[in-house]
C-alpha beads as a LAMMPS data file, in Angstrom:
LAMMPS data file: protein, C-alpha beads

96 atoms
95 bonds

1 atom types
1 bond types

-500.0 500.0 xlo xhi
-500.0 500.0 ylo yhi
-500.0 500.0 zlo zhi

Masses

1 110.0

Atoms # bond

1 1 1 287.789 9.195 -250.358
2 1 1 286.108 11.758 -247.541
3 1 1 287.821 15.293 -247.399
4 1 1 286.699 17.869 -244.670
5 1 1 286.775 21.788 -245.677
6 1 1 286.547 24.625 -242.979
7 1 1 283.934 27.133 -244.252
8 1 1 283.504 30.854 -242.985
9 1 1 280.512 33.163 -243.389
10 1 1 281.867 35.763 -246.111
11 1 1 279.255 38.201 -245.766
12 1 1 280.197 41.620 -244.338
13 1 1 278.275 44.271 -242.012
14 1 1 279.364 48.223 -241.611
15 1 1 279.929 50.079 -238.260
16 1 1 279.955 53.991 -238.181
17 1 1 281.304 56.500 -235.137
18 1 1 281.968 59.865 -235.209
19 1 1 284.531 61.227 -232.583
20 1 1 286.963 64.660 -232.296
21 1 1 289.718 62.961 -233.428
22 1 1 290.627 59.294 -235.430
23 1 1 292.009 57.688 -232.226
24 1 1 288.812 58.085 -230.189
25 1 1 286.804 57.490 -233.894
26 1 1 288.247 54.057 -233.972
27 1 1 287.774 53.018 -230.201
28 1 1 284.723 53.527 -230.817
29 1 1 284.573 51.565 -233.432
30 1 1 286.277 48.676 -231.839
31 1 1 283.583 48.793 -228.816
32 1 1 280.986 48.196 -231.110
33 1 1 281.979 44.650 -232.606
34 1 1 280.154 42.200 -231.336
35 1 1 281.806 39.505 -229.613
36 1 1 282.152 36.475 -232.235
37 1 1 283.033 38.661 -235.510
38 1 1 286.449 40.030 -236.220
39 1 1 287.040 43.678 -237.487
40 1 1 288.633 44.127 -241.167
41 1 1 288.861 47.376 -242.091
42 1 1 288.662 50.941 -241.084
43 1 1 288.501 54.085 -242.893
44 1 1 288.614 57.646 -241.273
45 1 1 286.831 60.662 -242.849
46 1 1 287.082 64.216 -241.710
47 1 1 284.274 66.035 -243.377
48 1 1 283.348 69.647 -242.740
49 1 1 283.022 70.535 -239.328
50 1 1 286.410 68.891 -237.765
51 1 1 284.609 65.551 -236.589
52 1 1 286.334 62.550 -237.924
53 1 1 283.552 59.710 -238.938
54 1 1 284.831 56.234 -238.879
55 1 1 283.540 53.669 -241.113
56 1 1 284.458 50.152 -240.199
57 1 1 284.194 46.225 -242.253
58 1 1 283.621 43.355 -239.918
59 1 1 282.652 40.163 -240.533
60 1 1 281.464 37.237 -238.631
61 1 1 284.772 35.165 -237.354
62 1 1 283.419 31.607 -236.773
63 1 1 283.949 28.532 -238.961
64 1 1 282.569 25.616 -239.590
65 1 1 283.435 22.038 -240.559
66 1 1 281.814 20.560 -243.736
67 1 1 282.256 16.729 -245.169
68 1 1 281.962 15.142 -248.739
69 1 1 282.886 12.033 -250.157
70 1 1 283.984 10.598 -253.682
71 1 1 285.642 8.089 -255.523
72 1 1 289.133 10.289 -255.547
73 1 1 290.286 13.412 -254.059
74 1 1 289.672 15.239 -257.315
75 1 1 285.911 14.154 -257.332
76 1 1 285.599 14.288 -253.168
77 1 1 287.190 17.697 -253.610
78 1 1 284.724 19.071 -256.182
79 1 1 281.783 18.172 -254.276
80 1 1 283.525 19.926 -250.948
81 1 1 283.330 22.659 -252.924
82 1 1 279.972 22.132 -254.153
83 1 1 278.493 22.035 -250.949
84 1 1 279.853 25.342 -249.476
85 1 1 277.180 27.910 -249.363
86 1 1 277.374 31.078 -251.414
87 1 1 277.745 33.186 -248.438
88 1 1 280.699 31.446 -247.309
89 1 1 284.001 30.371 -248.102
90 1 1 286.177 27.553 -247.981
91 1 1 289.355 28.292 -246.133
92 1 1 291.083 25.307 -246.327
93 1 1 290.277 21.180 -247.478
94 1 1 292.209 18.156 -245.922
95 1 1 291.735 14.632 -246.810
96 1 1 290.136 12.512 -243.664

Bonds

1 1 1 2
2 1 2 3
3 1 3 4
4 1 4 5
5 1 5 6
6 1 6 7
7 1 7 8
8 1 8 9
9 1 9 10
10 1 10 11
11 1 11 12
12 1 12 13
13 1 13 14
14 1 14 15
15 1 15 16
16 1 16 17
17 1 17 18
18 1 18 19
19 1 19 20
20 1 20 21
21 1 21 22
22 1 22 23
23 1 23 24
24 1 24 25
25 1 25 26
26 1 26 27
27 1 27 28
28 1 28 29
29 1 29 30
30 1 30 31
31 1 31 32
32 1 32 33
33 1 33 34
34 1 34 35
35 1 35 36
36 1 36 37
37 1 37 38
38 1 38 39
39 1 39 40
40 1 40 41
41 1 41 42
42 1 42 43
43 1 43 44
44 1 44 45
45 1 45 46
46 1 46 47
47 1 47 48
48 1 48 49
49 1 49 50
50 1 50 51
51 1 51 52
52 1 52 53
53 1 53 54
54 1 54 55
55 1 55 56
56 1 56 57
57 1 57 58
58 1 58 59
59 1 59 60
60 1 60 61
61 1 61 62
62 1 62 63
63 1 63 64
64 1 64 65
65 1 65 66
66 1 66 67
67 1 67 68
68 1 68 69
69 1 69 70
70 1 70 71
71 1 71 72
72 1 72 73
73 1 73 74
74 1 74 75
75 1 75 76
76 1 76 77
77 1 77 78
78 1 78 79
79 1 79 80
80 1 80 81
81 1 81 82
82 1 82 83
83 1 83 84
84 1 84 85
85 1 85 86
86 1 86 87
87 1 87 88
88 1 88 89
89 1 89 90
90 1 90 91
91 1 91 92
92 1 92 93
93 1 93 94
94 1 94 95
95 1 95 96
């Protein structure tokens, strides 16, 4: 039995701005991801000083197809999920 699994890259990167006020902080933030990854998270801080500094998760938003084989979909399964790297994960597994 073959089974196909759709992999994404799980590592994460961090993007900082500093603006007057968390509107402007986080349209900043939004013109700095780079076309291909997908932004996760966003945290405003307003320190001392009365400048908000945003702090921003975003991750890489491509997938990729991966194959394995086995005798049954328990065994083809397992090694699906043996092959995904450990700086990805497996989003989904269908039988092909």
């Amino acid at each position: 039995m073959k089974v196909v699994g759709l992999i994404q890259n799980s590592e994460t990167r961090e993007l900082t701005a500093e603006a007057d006020d968390a509107q402007s902080a986080r349209a900043l933030i939004e013109e700095q991801v780079p076309e291909g990854f997908e932004l996760l998270q966003v945290h405003n801080a307003m320190p001392r000083g009365g400048r908000v500094i945003a702090k921003a998760i975003i991750r890489e938003s491509a997938v990729a197809e991966i194959e394995a084989e086995g005798p049954d979909y328990a065994s083809a399964r397992d090694a699906l999920r043996a092959a995904v790297p450990a700086s990805h994960r497996l989003l989904s597994i269908v039988v092909a």
